[in-house]
C-alpha positions as CSV (number, residue, x, y, z in Angstrom):
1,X,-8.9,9.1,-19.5
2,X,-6.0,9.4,-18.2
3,X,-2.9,6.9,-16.8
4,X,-3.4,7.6,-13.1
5,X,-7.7,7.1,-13.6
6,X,-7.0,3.8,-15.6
7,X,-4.3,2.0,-12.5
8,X,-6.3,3.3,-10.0
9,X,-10.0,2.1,-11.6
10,X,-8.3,-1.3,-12.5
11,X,-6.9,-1.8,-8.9
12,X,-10.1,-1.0,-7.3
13,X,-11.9,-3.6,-9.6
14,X,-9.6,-6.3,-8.7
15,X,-10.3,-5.4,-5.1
16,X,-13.3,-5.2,-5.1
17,X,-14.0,-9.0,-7.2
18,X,-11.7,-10.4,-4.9
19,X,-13.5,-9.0,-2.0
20,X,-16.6,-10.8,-3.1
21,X,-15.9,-13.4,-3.9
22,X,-14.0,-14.1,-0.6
23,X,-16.9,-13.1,1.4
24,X,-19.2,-15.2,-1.0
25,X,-17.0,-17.9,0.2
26,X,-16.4,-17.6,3.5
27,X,-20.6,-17.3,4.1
28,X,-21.3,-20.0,2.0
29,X,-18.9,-22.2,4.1
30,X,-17.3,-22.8,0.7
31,X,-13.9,-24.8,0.9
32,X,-12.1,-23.5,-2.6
33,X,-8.7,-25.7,-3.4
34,X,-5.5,-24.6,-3.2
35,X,-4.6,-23.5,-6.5
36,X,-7.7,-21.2,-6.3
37,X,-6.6,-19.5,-3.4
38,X,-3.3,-19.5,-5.0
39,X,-4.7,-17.4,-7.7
40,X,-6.7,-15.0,-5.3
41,X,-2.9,-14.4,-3.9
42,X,-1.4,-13.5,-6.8
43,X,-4.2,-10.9,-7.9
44,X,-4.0,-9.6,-4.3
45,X,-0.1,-9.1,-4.7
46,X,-0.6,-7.7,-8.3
47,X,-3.3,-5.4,-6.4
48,X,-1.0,-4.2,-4.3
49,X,1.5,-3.1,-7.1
50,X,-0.8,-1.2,-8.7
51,X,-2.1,0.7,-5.9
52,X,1.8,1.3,-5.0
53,X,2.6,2.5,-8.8
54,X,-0.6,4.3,-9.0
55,X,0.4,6.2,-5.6
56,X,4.2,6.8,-6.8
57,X,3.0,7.9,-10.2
58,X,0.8,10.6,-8.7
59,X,3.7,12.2,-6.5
């Protein structure tokens, strides 16, 4: 497996728990503290890097 197959599997992993657990959430009427959404925002963000290296790296 490759570097490109590895970034890109791992960013669409962390996507996709986020994603669920968000929904989960908001369905639920779930109020989560502060530091948890902190976290969620710093997995998004390192998402986003990823996805942005993964799409560099490929070019």
């Amino acid at each position: 497996m490759n570097k490109f197959k590895i970034i890109g599997l791992t960013s669409g992993i962390i996507g996709l728990l986020i994603s669920v657990a968000m929904i989960i959430c908001g369905f639920a009427d779930i109020a989560l503290p502060k530091p948890v959404w902190a976290v969620f925002a710093v997995v998004c963000l390192i998402n986003a890097v990823l996805i942005i290296v993964n799409a560099k790296m490929k070019h």
